[in-house]
C-alpha positions in Angstrom: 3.8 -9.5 23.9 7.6 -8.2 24.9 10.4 -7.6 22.6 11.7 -11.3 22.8 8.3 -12.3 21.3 9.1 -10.4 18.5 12.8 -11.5 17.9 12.4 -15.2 18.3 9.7 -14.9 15.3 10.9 -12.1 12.7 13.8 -13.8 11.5 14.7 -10.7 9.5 14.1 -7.7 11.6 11.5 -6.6 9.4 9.5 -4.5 12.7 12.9 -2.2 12.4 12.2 -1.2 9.2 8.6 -0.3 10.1 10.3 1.5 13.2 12.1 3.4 10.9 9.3 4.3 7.9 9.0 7.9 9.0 13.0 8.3 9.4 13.0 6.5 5.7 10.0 9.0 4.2 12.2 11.8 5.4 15.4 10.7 4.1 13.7 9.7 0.4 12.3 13.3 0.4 14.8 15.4 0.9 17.6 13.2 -0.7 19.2 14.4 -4.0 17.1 12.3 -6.2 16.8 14.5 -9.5 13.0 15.4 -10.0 12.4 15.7 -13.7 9.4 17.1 -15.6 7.4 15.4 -18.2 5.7 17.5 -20.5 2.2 17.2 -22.6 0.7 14.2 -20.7 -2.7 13.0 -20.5 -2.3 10.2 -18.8 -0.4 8.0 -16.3 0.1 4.4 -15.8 1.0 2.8 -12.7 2.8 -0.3 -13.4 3.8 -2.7 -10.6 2.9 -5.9 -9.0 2.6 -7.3 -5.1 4.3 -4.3 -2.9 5.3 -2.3 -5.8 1.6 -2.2 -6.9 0.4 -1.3 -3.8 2.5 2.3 -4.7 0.3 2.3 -8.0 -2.6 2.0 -6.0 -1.9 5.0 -3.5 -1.3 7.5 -6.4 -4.5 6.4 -7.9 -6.3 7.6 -4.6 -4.0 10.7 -5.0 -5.1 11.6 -8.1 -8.6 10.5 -7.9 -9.8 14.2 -7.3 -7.9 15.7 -10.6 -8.2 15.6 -14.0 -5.6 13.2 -15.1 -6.4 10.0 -16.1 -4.9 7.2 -14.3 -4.5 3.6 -14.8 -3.5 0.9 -12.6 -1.7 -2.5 -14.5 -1.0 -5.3 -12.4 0.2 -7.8 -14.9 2.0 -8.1 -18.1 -0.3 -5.8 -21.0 -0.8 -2.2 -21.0 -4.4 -0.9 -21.8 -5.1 0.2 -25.8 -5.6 3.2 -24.5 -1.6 4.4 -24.2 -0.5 6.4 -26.5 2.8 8.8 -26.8 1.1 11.5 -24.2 1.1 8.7 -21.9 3.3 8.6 -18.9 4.3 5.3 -17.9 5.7 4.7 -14.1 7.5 1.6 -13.4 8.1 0.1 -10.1 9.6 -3.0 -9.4 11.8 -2.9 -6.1 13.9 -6.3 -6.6 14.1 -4.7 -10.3 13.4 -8.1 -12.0 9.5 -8.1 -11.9 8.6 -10.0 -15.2 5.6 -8.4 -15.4 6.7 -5.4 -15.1 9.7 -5.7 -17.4 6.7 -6.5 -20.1 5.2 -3.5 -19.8 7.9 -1.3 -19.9 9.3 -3.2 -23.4 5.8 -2.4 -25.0 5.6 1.0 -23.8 9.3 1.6 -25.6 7.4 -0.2 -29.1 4.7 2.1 -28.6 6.7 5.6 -27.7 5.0 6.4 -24.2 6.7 8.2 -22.1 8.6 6.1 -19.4 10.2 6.5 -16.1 11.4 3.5 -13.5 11.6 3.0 -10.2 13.9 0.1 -8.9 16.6 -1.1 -6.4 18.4 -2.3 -9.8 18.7 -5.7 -11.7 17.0 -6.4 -15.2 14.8 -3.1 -15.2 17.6 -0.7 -14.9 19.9 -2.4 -17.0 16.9 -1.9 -19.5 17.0 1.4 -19.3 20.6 2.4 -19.8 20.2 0.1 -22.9 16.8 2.2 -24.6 18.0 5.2 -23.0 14.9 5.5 -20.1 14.6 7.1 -17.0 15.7 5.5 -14.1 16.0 6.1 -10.4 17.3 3.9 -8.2 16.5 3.5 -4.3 17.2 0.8 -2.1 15.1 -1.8 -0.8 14.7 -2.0 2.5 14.7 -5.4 3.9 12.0 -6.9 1.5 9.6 -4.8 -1.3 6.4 -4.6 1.0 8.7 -2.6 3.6 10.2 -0.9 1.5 7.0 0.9 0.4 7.8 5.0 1.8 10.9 4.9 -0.2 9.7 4.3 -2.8 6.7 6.4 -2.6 8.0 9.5 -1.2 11.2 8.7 -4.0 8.4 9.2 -6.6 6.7 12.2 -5.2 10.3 13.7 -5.1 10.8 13.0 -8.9 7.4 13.8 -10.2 6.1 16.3 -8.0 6.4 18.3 -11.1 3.3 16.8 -12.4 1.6 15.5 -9.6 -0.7 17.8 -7.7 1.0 17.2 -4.4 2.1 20.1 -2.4 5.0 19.9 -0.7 3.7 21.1 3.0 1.1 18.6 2.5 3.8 15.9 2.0 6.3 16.8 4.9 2.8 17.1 6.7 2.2 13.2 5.9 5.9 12.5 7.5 5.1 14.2 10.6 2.0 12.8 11.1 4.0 9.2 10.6 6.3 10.5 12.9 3.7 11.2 15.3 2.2 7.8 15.0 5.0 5.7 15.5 5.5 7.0 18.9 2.1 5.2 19.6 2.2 1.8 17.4 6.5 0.8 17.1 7.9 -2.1 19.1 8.8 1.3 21.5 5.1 0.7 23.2 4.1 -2.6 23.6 1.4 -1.6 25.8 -2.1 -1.5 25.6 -2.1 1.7 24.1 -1.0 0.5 20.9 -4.0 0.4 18.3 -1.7 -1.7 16.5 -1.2 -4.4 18.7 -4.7 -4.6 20.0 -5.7 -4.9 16.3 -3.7 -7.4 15.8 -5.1 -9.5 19.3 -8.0 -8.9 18.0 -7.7 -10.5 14.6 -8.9 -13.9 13.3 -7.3 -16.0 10.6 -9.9 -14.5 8.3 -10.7 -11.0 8.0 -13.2 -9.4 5.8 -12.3 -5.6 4.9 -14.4 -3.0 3.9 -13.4 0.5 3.0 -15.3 3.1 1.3 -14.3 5.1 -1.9 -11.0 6.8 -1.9 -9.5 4.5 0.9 -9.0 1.7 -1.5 -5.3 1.9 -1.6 -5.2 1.3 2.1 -7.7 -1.8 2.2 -6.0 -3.8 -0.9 -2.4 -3.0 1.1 -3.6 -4.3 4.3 -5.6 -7.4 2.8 -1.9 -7.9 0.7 0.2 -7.4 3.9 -1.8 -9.9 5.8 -1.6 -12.8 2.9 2.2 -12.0 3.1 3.1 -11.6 6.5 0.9 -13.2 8.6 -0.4 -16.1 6.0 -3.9 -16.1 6.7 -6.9 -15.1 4.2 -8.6 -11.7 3.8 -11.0 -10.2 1.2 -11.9 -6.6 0.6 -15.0 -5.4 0.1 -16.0 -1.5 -1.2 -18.9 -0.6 1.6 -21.6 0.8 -0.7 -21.2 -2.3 -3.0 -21.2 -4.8 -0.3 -24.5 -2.9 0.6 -26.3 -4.8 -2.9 -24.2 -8.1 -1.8 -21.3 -9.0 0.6 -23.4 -8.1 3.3 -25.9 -11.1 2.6 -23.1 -13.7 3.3 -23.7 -12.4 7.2 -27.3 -14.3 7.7 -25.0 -17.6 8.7 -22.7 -18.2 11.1 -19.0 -17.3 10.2 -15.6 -16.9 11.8 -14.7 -14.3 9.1 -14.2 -11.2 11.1 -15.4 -7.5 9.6 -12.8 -4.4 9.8 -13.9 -1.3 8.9 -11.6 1.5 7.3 -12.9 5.3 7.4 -12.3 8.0 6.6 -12.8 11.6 9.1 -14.5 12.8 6.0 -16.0 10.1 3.8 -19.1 11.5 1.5 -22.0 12.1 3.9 -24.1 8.8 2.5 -21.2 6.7 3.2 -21.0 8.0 6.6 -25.0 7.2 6.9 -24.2 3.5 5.2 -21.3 2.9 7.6 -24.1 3.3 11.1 -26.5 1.0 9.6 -24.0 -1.8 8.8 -23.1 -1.6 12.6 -26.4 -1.4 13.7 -27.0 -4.8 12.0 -24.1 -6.2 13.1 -24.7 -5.1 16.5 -28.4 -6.3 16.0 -26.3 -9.5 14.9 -24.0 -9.8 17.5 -21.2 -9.8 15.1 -17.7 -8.7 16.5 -16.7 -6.3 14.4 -13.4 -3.6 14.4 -13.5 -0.1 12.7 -10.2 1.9 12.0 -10.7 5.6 11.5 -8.1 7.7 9.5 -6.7 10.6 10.8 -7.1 14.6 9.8 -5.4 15.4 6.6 -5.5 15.3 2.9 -5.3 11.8 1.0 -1.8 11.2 1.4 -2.2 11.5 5.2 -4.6 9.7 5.6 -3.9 6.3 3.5 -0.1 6.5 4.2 -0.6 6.5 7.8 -3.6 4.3 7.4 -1.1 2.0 5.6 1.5 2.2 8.3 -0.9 1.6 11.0 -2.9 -1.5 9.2 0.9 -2.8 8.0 2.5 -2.9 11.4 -0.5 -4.8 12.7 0.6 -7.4 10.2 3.5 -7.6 11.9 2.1 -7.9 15.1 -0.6 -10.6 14.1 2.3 -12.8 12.7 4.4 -12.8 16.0 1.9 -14.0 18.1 0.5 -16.4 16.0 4.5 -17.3 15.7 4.7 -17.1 12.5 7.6 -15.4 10.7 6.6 -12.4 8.9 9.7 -12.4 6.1 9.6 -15.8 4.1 6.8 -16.1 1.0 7.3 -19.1 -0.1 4.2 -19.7 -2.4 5.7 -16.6 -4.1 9.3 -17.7 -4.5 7.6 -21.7 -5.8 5.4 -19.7 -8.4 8.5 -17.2 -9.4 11.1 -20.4 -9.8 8.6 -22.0 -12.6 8.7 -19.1 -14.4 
């Protein structure tokens, strides 16, 4: 692959966005985005769909390790559960996400506690009507790229209540930093993990990831539907231990990533040898990704950057354009 490759196929420049995700983390962090403080809450919900639920999903690995509750809704209702100690966080990056809209009307009925996160449109003209919290940051090229604005815009605001320290985030955007140097259109060469993933890839990937990498696994099986149109499943690694790993007696042309972690739970580790041994024992081709040092926004985010930009990749030289979602806009336009 050269640089031409890429041109002639990503219509939209969408690989200079990824280029730029550290540049864009840095920027959203130390902008003049007003942090505010929400007092006497028990709970958080994460509402957002397609790339804007993918954000919903990293804070959930976040906050996996505290005592706050946290609740993921990808769709139109909120769980019974909500009540007025509840914080509701709304993302919806074109800021005309139905389903998120939804949510946000029924957490004003019930008197939750509400802040949104948009580029504009319906959602923040909803707030300055009921008097809600918004913050608005641009989109960058499309939602899915736009993903470290919005989650490093979020951290900024909140880092009030979320147990994020802020060496450990500007240690997550030098660590991106770090990484692009090895996987941006800058080093199309053989030393990009990146690339070679994506050469390496079939139009069917299987993905397993153990607990606390979930976030990165539903991004990457989410970026590949989008960008490079081909199928991909995910699969939790101790689960697929008592069932997904029986669909490997026949032949397939599904190929297995692996996602790990440098410190996953010591019997996950242990799970994570045998499965290779078998598939080694199987002679089934099989790729493993390994997260770098760091706490658990290190690790998914770059992770996420990493898995994303292969996506990229894998679309070019299958010459497919990465921008256009058709099935997406067909379904939205019925609506």
């Amino acid at each position: 692959m050269d640089y031409s490759d890429i041109q002639k196929y990503d219509s939209s420049a969408i690989h200079k966005v990824y280029d730029d995700w550290p540049q864009i983390a840095k920027m959203t962090w130390d902008s003049n985005i007003e942090p505010t403080n929400f007092k006497d809450v028990n709970h958080i919900v994460f509402s957002g769909m397609g790339g804007s639920g993918a954000i919903g999903d990293l804070f959930l690995s976040i906050l996996s390790k505290t005592p706050i509750h946290v609740t993921i809704v990808k769709g139109y209702l909120l769980p019974k559960t909500v009540d007025s100690k509840t914080l509701v966080v709304a993302t919806s990056v074109s800021g005309n996400t139905v389903e998120t809209i939804t949510t946000v009307e029924s957490a004003t009925k019930i008197g939750c506690k509400i802040i949104c996160f948009s580029s504009g449109g319906k959602l923040e003209e909803f707030c300055k009507q009921n008097n809600i919290q918004h913050r608005k940051i641009p989109i960058y090229n499309n939602p899915r790229a736009s993903f470290p604005a919005y989650v490093y815009g979020i951290l900024k605001t909140l880092n009030s209540i979320l147990p994020v320290n802020k060496e450990s985030i500007k240690d997550s955007i030098s660590q991106m930093n770090s990484l692009s140097e090895k996987i941006s259109t800058k080093n199309l060469t053989d030393s990009n993990p990146s690339l070679n993933l994506a050469k390496w890839m079939s139009d069917i990937s299987v993905i397993y990831y153990p607990w606390g990498l979930q976030a990165a696994a539903i991004r990457f099986k989410n970026s590949l539907q989008e960008n490079t149109k081909n199928h991909a499943m995910t699969e939790d690694v101790i689960e697929a231990c008592h069932n997904g790993i029986v669909s490997w007696e026949g032949n397939s042309n599904v190929k297995p990533i692996f996602i790990r972690g440098t410190e996953d739970y010591l019997k996950t580790q242990e799970r994570w040898e045998i499965i290779k041994n078998y598939f080694k024992e199987k002679k089934i081709d099989f790729n493993e990704i390994v997260s770098i040092e760091g706490d658990v926004l290190t690790k998914i985010i770059n992770l996420i950057y990493l898995l994303d930009f292969a996506t990229i990749y894998r679309a070019v030289l299958k010459g497919v354009d990465p921008f256009p979602v058709t099935p997406i806009d067909y379904i939205k336009g019925r609506l």
